[in-house]
C-alpha positions in Angstrom: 93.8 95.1 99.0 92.1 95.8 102.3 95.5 95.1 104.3 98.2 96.0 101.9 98.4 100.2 102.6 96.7 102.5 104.7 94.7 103.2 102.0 93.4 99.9 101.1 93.1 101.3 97.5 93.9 100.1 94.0 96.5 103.5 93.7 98.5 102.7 97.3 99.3 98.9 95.7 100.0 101.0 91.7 102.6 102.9 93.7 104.2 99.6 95.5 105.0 98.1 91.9 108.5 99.2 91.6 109.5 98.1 94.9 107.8 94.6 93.7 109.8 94.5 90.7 113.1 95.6 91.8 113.0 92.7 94.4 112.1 90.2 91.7 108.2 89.4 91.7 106.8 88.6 88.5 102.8 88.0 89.3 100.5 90.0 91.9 97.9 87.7 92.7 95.3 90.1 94.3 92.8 88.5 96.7 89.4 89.8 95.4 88.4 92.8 94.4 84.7 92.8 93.9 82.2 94.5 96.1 81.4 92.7 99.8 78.1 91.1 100.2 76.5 92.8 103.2 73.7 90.2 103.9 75.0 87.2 106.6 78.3 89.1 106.3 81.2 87.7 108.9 82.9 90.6 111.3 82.5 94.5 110.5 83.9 94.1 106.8 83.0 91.3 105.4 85.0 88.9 103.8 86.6 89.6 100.4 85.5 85.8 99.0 81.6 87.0 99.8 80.9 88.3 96.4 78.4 90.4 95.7 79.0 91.2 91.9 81.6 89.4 89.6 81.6 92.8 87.3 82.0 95.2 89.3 85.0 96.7 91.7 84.5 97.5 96.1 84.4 101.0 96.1 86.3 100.9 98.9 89.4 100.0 97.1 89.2 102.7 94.1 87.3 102.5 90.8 87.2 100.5 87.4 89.6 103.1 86.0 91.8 102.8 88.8 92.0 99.2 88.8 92.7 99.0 84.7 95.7 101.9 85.8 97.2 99.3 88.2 96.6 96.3 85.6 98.2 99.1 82.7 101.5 99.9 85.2 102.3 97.1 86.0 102.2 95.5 82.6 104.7 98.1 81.8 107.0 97.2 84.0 107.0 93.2 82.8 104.7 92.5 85.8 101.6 90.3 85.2 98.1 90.4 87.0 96.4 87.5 88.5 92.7 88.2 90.2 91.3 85.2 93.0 88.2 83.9 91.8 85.5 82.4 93.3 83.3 80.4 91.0 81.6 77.7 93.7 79.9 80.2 95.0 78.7 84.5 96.1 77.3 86.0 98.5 74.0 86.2 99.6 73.1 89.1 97.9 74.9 88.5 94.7 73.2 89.9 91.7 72.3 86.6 90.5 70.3 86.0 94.0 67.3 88.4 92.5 67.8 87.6 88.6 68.7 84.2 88.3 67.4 82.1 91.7 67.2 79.0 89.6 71.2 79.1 89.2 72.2 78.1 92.8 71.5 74.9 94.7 68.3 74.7 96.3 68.3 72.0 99.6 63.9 71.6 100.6 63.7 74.8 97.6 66.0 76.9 99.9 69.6 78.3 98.7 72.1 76.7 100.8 75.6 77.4 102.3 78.2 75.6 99.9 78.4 71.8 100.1 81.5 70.0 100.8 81.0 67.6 97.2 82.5 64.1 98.9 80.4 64.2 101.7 77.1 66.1 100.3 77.0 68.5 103.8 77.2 71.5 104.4 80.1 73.4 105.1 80.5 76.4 107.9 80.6 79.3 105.5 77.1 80.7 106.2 78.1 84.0 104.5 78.1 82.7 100.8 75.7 80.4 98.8 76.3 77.5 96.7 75.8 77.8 92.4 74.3 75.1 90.1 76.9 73.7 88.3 73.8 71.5 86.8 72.6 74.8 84.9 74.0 75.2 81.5 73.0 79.1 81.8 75.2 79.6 85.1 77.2 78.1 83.3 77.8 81.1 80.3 77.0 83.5 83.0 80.2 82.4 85.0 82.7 82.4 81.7 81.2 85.7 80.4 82.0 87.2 84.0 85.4 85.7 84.1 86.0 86.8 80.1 85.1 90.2 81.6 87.9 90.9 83.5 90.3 90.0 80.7 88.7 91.4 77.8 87.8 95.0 80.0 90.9 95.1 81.9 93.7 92.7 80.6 94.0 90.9 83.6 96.1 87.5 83.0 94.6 84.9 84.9 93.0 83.8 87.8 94.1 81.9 90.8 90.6 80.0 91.3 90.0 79.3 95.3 88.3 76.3 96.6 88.5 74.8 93.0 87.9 71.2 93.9 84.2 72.1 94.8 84.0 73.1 91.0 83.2 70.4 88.7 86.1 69.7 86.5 84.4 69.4 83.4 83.4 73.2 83.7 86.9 74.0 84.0 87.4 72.3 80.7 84.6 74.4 79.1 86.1 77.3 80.9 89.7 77.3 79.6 89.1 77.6 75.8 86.6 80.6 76.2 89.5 82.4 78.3 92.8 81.6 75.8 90.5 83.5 72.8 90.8 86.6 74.4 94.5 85.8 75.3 96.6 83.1 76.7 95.9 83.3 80.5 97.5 81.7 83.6 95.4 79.5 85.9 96.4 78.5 89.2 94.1 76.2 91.4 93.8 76.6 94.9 93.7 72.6 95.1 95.8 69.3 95.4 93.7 66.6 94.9 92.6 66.8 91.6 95.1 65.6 89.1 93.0 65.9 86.1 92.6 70.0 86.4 95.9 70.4 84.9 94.6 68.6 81.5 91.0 70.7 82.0 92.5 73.8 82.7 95.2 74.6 85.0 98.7 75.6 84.3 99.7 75.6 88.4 98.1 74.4 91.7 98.9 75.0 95.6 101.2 72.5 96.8 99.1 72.3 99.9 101.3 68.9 100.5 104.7 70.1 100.9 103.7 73.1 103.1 102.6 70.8 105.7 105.7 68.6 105.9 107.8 71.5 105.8 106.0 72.5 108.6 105.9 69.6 110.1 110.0 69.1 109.4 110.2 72.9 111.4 108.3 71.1 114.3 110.3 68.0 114.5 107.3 65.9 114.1 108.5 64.9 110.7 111.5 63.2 109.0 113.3 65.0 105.9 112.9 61.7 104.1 108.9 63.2 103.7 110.2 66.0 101.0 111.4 63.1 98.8 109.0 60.7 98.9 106.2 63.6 98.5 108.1 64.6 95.4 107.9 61.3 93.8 104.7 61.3 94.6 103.7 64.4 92.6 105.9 63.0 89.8 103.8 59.9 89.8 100.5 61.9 89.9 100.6 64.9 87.7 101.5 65.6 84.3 105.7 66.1 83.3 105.4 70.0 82.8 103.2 70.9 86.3 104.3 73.6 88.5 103.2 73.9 92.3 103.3 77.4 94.2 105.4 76.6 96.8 104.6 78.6 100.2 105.5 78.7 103.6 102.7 81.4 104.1 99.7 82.8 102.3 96.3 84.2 103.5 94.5 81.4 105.0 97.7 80.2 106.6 98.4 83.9 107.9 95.0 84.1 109.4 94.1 81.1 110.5 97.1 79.1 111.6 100.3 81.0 112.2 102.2 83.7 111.2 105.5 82.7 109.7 107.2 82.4 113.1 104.3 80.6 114.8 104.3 78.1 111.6 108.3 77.7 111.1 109.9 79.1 114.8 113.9 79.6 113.5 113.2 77.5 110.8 111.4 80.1 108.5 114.6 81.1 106.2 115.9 77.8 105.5 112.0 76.6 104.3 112.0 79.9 102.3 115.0 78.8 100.6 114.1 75.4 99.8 110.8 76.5 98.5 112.3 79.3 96.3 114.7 76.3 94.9 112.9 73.2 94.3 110.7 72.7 91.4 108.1 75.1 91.5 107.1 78.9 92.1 107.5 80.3 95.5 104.6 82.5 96.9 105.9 86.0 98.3 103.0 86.6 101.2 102.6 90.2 101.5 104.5 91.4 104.5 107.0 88.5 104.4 109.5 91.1 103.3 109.1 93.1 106.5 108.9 91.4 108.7 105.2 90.3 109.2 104.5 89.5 112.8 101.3 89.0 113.3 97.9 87.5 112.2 96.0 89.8 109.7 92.2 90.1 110.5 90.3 88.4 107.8 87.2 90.1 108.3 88.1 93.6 109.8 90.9 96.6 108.4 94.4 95.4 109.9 97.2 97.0 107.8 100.7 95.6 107.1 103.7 97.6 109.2 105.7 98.1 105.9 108.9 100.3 107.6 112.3 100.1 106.3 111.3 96.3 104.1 114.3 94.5 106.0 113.8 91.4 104.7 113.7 92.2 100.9 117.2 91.9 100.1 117.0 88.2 101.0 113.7 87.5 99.0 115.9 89.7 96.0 118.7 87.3 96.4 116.2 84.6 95.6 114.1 85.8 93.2 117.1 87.0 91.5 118.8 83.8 90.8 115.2 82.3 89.9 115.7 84.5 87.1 118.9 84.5 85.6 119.6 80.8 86.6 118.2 78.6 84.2 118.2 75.3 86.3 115.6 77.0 88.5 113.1 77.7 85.8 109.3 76.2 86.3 108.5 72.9 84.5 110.4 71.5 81.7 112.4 74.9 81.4 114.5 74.1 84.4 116.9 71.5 85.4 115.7 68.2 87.1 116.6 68.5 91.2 119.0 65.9 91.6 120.2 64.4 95.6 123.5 65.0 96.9 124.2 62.0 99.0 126.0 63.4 102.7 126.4 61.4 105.6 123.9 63.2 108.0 120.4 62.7 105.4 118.2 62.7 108.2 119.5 66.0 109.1 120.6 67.7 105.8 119.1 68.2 103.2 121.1 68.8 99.7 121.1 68.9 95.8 121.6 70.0 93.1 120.1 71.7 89.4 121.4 71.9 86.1 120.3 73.3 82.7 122.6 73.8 80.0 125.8 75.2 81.2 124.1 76.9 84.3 124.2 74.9 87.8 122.9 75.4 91.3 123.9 73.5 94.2 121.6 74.3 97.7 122.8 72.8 101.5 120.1 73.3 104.3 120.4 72.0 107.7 116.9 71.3 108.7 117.9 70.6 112.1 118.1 72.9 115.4 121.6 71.2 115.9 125.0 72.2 114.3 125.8 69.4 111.8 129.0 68.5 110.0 128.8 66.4 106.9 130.8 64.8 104.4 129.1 65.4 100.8 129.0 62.2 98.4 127.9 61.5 94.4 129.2 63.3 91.9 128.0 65.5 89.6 127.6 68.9 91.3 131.7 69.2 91.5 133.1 72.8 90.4 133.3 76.4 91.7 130.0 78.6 92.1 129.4 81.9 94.6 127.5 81.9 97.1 124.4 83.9 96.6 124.2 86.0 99.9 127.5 86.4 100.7 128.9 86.4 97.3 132.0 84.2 98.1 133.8 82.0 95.5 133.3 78.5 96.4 133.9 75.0 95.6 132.1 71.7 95.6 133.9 68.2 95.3 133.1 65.0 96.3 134.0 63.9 100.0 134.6 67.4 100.8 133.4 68.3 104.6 130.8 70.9 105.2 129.8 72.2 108.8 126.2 74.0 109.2 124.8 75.6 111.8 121.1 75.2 112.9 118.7 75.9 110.2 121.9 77.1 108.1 121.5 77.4 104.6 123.9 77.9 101.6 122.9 78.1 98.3 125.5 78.4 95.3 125.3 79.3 91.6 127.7 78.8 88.8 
């Protein structure tokens, strides 16, 4: 909110809906929108995951009315609403600080900074306190906050940060509470934890591939890593589960690298793979403009939005997401199957079919031209190419010459 407009206010992001839409976003995931605990508070503004009240909205960014208008537009426009969550823990002075003490952690009968639950320490984030998961009353008071939001406002899910610090049986307790009011979406903010997609989860961060793409960009990692990750999730998690794909988010903006700094002249051919794999790609705010820099975490640092250069590639993407039905999440889509070339190491290439609809993709994830001769069968027939909207055709043994980081990606 803080970063997205000028204004940092619920109305400037109501008024960017369209734009969202026409480019081919479906969910606005909005980083939190509560009000900013003040006490042990990091930099001038706090930060957004120091809560200080899980019903109410920063006055900063607008009021309850103006948040329900944003929620009421973009419903209207086939958009849905996702709000961050943070259930392991809130700020220092939380309301729950004065009325309920007994529901956070108490280390020597002090409340405590959050601790990391393999090792039992305590982590560096001195501006929040940990909760009681022991406590069957924290407990109801954290489902009856999170039913809040969907009951008061229609809100249609949560994207849940740090959820591996939560126990996984209260996500179980959690879920069925939710899915009265309506069906919601849940997306964890965690890897590691198989058994949160049969607790509660319909999504979680693919935390994993983001770093060997990255790595891939850097050279310090061989394309064979993509594949044997993917069989690796296969193994792991149930048939149906999605993964957000991302090559960019908050954390990753702040803390590590803008998209440049992460992916150097990689960055488009990592978008492309991650919009065309199995799974649903992240849009970062910014991404379609351009964003060059680090946004302040703590501090007011707004987006430079201009002329939005970059959406027509994102809408190219998002686009063929839609209407294609091999790209669909989960079962809905079509398997991603390997087409064998000559340069593997270098280029990376398959292909996705459901029904009568196909997509074929071709990345060079190399800094070198490449020419290859494509092998296997299966993904033979004419398609156009979604960028430059050429007729072309695929056939076995065919050769294919890519430039660095070149792309192409073709639908039937």
């Amino acid at each position: 909110m803080r970063q997205f407009s000028p204004e940092g206010s619920f109305k400037a992001v109501e008024k960017q809906l369209p734009r969202l839409k026409e480019m081919g976003v479906d969910i606005i995931w909005l980083m939190p929108i509560y009000p900013i605990s003040q006490k042990n508070k990091k930099g001038t503004l706090g930060s957004p995951y120091a809560i200080a009240n899980y019903k109410a909205v920063n006055p900063a960014y607008g009021t309850l009315a103006d948040f329900k208008s944003l929620v009421n537009r973009a419903h209207a426009l086939g958009l849905r609403v996702v709000l961050d969550w943070v259930a392991n823990h809130t700020g220092w002075d939380h309301v729950w600080v004065q009325q309920h003490p007994d529901w956070y952690t108490l280390v020597d009968g002090k409340m405590t900074t959050p601790l990391d639950p393999k090792t039992g320490k305590p982590t560096d984030w001195t501006d929040v306190a940990d909760l009681n998961y022991a406590n069957p009353n924290m407990r109801k008071g954290m489902i009856d906050a999170m039913q809040y939001w969907v009951k008061e406002c229609d809100v249609d899910g949560y994207r849940c940060d740090v959820a591996g610090f939560v126990p996984n049986d209260f996500w179980a307790q959690l879920r069925p509470e939710l899915d009265k009011i309506k069906t919601v979406f849940m997306l964890s903010e965690w890897e590691d934890e198989p058994d949160q997609f049969k607790s509660c989860f319909n999504m979680n961060y693919g935390w994993a591939m983001h770093h060997v793409m990255k790595d891939i960009a850097k050279g310090n990692a061989p394309i064979s890593k993509i594949d044997s990750l993917r069989a690796a999730n296969k193994s792991r998690f149930p048939k149906w589960y999605y993964q957000m794909l991302f090559t960019q988010n908050h954390d990753e903006n702040t803390w590590n690298g803008t998209l440049a700094e992460s992916f150097g002249p990689a960055a488009d051919a990592f978008i492309v793979l991650s919009s065309t794999l199995e799974g649903m790609p992240l849009v970062y705010n910014g991404m379609e403009s351009n964003l060059n820099k680090r946004l302040a975490f703590f501090e007011k640092d707004t987006i430079a939005w201009g002329t939005y250069p970059r959406a027509n590639f994102f809408e190219a993407l998002l686009t063929l997401k839609h209407r294609n039905h091999a790209l669909w999440n989960g079962l809905d889509g079509g398997p991603v199957v390997k087409i064998p070339t000559d340069r593997d190491d270098k280029v990376y290439a398959f292909h996705r079919q459901r029904d009568t609809d196909a997509v074929a993709v071709l990345v060079n994830l190399s800094n070198q031209p490449q020419t290859v001769r494509l092998d296997g069968d299966g993904y033979e027939g004419k398609y156009t190419d979604v960028f430059s909207h050429q007729p072309a055709e695929l056939k076995p043994n065919m050769i294919v010459t890519l430039r660095p980081w070149e792309y192409r990606v073709l639908t039937n």
